[in-house]
PDB file of N, CA, C and O in Angstrom:
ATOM      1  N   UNK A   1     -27.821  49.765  53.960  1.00  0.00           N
ATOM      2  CA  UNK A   1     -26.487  50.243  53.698  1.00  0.00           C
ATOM      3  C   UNK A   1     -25.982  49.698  52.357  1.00  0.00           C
ATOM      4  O   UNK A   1     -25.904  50.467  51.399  1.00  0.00           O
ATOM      5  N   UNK A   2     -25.646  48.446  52.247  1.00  0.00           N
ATOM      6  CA  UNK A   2     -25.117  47.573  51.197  1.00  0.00           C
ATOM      7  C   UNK A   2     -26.466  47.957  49.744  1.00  0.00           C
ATOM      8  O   UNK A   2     -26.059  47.887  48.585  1.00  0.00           O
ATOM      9  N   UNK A   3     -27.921  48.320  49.999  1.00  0.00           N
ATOM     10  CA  UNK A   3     -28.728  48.783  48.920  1.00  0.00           C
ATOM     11  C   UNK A   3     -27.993  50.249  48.330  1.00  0.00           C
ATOM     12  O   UNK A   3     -27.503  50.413  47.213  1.00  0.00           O
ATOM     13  N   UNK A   4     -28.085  51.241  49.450  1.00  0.00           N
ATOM     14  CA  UNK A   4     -27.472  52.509  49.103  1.00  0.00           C
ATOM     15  C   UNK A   4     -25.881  52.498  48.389  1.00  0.00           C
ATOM     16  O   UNK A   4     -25.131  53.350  47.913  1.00  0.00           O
ATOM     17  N   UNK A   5     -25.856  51.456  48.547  1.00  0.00           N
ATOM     18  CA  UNK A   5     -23.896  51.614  48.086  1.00  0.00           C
ATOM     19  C   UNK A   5     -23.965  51.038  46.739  1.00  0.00           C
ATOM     20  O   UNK A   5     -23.097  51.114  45.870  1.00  0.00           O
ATOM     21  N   UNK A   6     -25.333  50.334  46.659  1.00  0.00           N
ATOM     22  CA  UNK A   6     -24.803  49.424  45.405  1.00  0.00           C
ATOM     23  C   UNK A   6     -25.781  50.646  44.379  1.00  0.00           C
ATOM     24  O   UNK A   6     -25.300  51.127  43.353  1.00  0.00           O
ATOM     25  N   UNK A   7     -26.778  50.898  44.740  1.00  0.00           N
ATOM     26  CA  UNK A   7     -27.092  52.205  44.243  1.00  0.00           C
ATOM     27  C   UNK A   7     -26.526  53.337  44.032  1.00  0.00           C
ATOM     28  O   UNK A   7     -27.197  54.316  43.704  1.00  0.00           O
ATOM     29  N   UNK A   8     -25.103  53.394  44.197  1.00  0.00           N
ATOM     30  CA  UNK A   8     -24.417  54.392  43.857  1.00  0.00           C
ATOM     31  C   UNK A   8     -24.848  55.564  44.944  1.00  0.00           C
ATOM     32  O   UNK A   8     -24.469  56.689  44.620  1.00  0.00           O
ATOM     33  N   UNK A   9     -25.563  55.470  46.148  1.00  0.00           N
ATOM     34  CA  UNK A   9     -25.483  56.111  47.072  1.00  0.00           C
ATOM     35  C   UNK A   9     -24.334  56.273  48.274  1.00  0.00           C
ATOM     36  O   UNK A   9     -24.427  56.263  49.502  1.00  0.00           O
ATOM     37  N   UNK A  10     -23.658  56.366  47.725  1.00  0.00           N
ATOM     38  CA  UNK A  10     -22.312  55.802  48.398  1.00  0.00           C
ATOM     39  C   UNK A  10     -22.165  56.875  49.879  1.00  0.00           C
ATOM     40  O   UNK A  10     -22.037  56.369  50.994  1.00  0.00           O
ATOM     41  N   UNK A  11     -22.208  58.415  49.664  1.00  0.00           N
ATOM     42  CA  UNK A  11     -22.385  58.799  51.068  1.00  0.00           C
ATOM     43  C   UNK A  11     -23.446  58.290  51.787  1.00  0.00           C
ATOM     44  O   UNK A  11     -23.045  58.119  52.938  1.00  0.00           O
ATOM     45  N   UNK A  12     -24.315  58.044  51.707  1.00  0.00           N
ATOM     46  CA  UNK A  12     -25.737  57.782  52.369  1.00  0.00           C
ATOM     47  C   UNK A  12     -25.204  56.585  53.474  1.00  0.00           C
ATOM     48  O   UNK A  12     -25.369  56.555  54.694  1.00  0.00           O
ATOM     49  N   UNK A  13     -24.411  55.483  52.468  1.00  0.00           N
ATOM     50  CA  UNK A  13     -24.008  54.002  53.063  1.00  0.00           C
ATOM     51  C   UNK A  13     -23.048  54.231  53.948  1.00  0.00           C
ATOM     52  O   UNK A  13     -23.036  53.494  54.934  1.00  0.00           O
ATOM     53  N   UNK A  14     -21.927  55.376  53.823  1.00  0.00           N
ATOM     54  CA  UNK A  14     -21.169  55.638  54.816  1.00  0.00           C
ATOM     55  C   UNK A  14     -21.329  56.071  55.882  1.00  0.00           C
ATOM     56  O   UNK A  14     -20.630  55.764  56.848  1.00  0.00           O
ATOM     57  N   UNK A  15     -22.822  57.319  55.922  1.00  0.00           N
ATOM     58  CA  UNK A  15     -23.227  57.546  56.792  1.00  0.00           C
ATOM     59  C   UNK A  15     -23.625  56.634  57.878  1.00  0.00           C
ATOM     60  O   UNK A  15     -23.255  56.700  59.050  1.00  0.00           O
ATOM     61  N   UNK A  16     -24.753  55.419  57.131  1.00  0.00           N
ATOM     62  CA  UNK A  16     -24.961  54.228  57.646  1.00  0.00           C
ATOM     63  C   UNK A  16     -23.931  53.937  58.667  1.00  0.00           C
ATOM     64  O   UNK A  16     -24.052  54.254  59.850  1.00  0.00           O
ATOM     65  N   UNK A  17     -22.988  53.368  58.201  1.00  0.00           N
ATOM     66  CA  UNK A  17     -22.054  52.625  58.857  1.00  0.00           C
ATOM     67  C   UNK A  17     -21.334  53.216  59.598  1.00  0.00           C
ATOM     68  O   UNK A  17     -20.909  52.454  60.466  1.00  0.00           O
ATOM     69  N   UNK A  18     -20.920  54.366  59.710  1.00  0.00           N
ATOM     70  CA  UNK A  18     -20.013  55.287  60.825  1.00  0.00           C
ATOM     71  C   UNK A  18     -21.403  55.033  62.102  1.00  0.00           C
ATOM     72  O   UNK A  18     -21.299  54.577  63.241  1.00  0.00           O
ATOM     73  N   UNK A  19     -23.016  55.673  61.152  1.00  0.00           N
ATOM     74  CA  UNK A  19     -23.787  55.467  62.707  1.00  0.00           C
ATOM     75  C   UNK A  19     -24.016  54.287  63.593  1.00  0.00           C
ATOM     76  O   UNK A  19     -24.548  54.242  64.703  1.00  0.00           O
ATOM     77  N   UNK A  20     -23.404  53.171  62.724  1.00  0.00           N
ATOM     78  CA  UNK A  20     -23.410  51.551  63.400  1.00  0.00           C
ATOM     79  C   UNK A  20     -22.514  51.314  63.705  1.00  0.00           C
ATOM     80  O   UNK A  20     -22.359  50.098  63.814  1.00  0.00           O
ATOM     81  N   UNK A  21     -21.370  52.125  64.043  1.00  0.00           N
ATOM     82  CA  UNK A  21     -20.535  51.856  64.504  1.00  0.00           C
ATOM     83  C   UNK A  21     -20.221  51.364  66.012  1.00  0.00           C
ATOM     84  O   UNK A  21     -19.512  50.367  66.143  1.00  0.00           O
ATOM     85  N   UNK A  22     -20.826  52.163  67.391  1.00  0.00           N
ATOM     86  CA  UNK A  22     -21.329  52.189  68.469  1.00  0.00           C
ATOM     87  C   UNK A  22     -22.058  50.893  68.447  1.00  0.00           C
ATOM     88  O   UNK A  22     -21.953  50.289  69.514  1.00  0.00           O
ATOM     89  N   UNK A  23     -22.688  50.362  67.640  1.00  0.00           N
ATOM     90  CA  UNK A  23     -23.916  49.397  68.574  1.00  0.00           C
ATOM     91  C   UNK A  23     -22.879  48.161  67.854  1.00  0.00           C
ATOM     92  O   UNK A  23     -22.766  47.153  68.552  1.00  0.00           O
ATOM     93  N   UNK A  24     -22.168  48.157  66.611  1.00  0.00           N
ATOM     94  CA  UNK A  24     -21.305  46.956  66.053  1.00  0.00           C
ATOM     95  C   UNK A  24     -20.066  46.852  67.428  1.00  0.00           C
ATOM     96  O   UNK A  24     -19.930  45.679  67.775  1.00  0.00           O
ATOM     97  N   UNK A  25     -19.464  47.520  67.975  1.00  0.00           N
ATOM     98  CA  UNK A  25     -18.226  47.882  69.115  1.00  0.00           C
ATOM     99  C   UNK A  25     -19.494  47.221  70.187  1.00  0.00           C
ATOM    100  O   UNK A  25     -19.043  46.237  70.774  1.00  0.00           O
ATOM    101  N   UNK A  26     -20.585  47.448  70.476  1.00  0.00           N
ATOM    102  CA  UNK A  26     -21.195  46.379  71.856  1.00  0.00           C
ATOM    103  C   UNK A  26     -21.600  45.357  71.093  1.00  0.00           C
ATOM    104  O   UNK A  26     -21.339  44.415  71.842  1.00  0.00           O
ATOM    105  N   UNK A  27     -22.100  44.842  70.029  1.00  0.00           N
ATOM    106  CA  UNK A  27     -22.261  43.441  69.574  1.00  0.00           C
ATOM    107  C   UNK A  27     -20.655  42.519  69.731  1.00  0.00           C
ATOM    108  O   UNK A  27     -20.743  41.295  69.826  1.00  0.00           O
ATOM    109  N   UNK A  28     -19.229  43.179  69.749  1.00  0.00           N
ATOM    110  CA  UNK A  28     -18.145  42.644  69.553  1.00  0.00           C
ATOM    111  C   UNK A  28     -17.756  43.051  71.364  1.00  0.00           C
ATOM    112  O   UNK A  28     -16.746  42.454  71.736  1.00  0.00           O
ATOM    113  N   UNK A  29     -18.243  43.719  72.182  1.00  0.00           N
ATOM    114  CA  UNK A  29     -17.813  43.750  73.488  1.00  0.00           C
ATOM    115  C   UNK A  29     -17.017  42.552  74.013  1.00  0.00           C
ATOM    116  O   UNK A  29     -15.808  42.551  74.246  1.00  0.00           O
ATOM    117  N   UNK A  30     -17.851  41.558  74.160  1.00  0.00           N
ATOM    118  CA  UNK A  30     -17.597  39.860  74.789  1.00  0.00           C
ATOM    119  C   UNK A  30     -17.612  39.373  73.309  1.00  0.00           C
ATOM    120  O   UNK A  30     -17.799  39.672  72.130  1.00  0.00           O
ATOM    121  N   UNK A  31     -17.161  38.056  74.543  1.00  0.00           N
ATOM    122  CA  UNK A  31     -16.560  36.824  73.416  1.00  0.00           C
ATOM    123  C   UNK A  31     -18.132  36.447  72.273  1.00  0.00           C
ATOM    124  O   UNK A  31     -19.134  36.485  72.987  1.00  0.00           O
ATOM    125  N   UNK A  32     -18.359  36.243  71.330  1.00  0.00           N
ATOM    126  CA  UNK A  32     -19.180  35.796  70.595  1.00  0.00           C
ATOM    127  C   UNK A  32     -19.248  34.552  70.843  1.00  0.00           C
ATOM    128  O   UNK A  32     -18.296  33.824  71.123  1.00  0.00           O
ATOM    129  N   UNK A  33     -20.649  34.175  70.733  1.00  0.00           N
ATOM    130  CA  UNK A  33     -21.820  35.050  70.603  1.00  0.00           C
ATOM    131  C   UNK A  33     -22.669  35.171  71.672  1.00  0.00           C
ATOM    132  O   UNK A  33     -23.857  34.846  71.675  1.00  0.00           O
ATOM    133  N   UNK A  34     -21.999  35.678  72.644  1.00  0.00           N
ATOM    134  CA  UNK A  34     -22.881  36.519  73.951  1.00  0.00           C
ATOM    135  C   UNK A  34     -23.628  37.452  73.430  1.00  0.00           C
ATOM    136  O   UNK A  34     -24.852  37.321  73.449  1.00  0.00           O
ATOM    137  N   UNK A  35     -23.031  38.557  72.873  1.00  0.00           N
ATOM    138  CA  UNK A  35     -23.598  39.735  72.802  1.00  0.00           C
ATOM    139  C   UNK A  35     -24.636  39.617  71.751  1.00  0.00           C
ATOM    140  O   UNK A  35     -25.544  40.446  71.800  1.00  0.00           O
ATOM    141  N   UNK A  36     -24.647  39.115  71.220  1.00  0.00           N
ATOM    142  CA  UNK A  36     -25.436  38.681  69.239  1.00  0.00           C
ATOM    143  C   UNK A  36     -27.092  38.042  70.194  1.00  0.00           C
ATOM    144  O   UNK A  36     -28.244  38.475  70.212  1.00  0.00           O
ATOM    145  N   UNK A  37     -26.464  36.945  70.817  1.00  0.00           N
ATOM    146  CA  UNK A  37     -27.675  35.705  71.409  1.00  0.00           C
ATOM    147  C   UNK A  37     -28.575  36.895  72.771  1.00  0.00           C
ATOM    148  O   UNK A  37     -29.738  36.605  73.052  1.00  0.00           O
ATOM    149  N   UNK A  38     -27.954  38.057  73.437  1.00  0.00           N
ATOM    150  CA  UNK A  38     -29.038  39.159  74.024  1.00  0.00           C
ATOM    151  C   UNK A  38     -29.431  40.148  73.437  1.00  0.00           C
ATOM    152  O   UNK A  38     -30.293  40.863  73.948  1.00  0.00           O
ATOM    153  N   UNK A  39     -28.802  40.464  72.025  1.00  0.00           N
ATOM    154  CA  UNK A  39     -29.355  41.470  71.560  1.00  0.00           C
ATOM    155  C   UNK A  39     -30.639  40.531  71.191  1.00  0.00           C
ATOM    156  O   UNK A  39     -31.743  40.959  71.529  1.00  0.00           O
ATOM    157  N   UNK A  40     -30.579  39.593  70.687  1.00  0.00           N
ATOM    158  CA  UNK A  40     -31.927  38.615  69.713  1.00  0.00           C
ATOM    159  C   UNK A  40     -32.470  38.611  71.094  1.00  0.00           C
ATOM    160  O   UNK A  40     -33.697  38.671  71.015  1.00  0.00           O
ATOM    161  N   UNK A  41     -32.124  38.573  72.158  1.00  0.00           N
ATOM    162  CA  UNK A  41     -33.277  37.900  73.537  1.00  0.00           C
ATOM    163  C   UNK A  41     -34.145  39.569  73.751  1.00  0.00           C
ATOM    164  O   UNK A  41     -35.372  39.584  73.851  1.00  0.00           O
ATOM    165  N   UNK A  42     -33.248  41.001  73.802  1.00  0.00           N
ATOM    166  CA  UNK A  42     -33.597  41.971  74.144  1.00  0.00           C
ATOM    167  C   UNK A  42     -34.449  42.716  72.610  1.00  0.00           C
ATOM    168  O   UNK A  42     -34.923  43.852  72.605  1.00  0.00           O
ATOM    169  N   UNK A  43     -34.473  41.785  71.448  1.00  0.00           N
ATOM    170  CA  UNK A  43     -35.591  42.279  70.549  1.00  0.00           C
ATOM    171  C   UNK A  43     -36.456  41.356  70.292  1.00  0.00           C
ATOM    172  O   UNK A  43     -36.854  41.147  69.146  1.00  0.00           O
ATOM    173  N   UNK A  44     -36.973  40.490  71.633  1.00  0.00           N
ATOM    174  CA  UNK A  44     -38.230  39.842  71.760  1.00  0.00           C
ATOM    175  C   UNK A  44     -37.887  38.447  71.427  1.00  0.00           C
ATOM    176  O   UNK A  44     -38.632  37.635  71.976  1.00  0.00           O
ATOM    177  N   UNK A  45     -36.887  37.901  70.616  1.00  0.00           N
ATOM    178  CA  UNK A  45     -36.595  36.590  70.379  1.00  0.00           C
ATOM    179  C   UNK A  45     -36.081  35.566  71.340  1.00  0.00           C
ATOM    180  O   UNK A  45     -34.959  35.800  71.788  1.00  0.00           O
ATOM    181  N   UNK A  46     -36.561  34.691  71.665  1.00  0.00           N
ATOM    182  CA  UNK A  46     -36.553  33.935  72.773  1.00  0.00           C
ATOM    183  C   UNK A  46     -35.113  32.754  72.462  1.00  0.00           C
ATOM    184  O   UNK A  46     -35.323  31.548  72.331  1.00  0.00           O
ATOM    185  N   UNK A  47     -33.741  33.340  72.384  1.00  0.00           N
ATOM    186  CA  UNK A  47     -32.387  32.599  72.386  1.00  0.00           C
ATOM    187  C   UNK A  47     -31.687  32.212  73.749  1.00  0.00           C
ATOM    188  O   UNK A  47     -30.557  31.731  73.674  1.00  0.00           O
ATOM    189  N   UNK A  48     -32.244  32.376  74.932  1.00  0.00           N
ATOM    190  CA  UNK A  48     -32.131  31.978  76.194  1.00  0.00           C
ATOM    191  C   UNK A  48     -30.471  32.065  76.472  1.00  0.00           C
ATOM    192  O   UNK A  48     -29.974  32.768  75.592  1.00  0.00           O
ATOM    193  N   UNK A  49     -29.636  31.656  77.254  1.00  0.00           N
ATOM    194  CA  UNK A  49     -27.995  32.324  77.852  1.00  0.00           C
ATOM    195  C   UNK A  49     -27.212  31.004  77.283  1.00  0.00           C
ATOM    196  O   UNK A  49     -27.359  29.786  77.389  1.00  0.00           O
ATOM    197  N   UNK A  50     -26.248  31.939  76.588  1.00  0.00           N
ATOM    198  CA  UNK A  50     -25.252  30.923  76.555  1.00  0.00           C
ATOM    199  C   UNK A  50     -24.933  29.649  77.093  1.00  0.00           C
ATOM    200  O   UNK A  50     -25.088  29.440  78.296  1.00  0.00           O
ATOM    201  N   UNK A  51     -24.475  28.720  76.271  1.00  0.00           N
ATOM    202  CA  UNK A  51     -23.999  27.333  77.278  1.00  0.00           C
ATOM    203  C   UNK A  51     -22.609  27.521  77.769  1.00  0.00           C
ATOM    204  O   UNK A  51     -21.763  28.035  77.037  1.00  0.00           O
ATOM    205  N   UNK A  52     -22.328  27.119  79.004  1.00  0.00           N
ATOM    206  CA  UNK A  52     -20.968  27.267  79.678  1.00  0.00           C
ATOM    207  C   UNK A  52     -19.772  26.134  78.777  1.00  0.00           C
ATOM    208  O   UNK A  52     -19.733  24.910  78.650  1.00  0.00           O
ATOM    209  N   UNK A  53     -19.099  27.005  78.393  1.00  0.00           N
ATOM    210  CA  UNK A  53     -18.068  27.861  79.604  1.00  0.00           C
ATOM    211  C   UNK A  53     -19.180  29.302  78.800  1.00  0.00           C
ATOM    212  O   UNK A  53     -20.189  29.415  79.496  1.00  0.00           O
ATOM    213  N   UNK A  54     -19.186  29.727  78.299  1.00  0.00           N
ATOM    214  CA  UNK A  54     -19.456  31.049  78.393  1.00  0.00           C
ATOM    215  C   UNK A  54     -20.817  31.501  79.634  1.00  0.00           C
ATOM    216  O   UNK A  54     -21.764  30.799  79.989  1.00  0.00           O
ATOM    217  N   UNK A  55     -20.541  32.571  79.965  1.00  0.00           N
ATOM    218  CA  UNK A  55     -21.287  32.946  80.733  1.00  0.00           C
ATOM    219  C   UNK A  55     -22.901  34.200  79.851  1.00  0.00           C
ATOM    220  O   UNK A  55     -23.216  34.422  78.682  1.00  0.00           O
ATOM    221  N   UNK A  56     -23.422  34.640  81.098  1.00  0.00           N
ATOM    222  CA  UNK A  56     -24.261  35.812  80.408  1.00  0.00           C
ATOM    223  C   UNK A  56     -23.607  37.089  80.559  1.00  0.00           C
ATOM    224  O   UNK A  56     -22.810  37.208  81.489  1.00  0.00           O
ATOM    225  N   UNK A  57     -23.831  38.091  79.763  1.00  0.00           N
ATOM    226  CA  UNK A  57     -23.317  39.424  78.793  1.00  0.00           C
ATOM    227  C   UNK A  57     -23.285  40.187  80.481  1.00  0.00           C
ATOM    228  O   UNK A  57     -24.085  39.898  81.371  1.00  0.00           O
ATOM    229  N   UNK A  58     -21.940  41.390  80.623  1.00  0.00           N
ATOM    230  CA  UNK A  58     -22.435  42.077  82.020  1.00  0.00           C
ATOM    231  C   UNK A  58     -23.763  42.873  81.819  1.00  0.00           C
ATOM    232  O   UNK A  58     -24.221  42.996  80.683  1.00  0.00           O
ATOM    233  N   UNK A  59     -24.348  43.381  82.835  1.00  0.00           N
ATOM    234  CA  UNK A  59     -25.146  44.257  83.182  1.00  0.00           C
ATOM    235  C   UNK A  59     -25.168  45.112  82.995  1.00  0.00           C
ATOM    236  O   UNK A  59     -26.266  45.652  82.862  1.00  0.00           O
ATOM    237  N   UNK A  60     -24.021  45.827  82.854  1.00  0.00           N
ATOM    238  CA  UNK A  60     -23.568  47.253  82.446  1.00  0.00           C
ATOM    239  C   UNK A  60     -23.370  47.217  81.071  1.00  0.00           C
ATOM    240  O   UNK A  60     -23.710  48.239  80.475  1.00  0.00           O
ATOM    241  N   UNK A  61     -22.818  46.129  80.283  1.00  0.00           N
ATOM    242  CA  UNK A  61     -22.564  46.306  79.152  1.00  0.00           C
ATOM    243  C   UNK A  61     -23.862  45.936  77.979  1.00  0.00           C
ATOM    244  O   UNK A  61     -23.900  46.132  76.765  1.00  0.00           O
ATOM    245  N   UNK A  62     -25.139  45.161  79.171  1.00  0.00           N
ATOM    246  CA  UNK A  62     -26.145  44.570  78.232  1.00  0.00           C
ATOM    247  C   UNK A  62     -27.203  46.005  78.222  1.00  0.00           C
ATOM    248  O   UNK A  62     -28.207  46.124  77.521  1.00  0.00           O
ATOM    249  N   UNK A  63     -26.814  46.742  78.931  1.00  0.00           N
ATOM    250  CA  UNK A  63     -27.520  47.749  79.209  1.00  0.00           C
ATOM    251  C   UNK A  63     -27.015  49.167  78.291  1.00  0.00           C
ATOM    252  O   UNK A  63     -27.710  50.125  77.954  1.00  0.00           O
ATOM    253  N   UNK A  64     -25.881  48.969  78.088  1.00  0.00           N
ATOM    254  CA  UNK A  64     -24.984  49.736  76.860  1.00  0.00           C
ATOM    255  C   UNK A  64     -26.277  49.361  75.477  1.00  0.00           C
ATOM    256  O   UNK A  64     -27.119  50.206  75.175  1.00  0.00           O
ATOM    257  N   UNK A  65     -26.223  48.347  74.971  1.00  0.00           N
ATOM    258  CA  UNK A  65     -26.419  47.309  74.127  1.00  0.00           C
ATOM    259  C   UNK A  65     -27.907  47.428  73.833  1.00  0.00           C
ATOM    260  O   UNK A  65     -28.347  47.243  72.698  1.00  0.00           O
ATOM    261  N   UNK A  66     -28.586  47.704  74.753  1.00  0.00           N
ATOM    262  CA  UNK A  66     -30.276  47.471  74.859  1.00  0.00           C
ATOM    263  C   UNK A  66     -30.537  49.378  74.598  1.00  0.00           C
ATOM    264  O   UNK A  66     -31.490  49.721  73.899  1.00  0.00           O
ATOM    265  N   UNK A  67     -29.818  50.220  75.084  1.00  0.00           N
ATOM    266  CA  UNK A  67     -29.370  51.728  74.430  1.00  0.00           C
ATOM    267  C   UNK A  67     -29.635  52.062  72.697  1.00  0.00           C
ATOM    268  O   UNK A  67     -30.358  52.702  71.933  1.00  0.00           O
ATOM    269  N   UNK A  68     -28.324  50.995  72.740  1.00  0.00           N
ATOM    270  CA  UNK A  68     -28.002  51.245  71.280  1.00  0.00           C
ATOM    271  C   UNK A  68     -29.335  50.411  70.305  1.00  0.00           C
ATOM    272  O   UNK A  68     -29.575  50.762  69.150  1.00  0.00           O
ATOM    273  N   UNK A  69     -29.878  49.614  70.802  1.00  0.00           N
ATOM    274  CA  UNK A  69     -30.744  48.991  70.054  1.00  0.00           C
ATOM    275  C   UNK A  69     -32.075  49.535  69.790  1.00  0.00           C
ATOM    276  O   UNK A  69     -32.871  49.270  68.889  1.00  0.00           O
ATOM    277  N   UNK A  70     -32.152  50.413  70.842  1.00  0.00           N
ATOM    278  CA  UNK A  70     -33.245  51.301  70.761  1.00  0.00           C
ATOM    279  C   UNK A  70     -33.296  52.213  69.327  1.00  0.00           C
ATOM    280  O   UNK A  70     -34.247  52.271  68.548  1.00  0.00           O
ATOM    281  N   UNK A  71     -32.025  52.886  69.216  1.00  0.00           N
ATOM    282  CA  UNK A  71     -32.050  53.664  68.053  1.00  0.00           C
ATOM    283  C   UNK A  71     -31.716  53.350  67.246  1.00  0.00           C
ATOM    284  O   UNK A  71     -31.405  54.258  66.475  1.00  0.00           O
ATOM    285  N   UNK A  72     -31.504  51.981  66.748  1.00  0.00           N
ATOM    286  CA  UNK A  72     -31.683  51.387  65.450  1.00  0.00           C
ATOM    287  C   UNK A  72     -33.079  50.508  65.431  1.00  0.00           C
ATOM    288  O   UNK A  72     -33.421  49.915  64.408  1.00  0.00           O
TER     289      UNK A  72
END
């Protein structure tokens, strides 16, 4: 995105970012950094669950999240 923009591709970068929009809205779902520390666990990186007080990401929403990660 930030290559295409600085390249004077400036629609290209907007495009970018309107389509990241959806998966940036489930990275910001929960409190940070829940959502950040399962996306890294759900693309193979081994960041294991939050320390309490925070808890782990819902089910429904890690499942939103693991969606959107697919198509990026």
């Amino acid at each position: 995105m930030l290559k295409n923009f600085f390249e004077g591709n400036i629609k290209e970068a907007i495009d970018m970012q309107i389509k990241a929009i959806p998966l940036i809205n489930s990275l910001f779902s929960e409190v940070n950094p829940i959502p950040v520390k399962e996306a890294l666990n759900l693309l193979g990186y081994n960041f294991g669950e939050p320390r309490l007080p925070l808890i782990k990401m819902s089910e429904e929403k890690r499942n939103d999240l693991k969606k959107l990660l697919e198509i990026f």
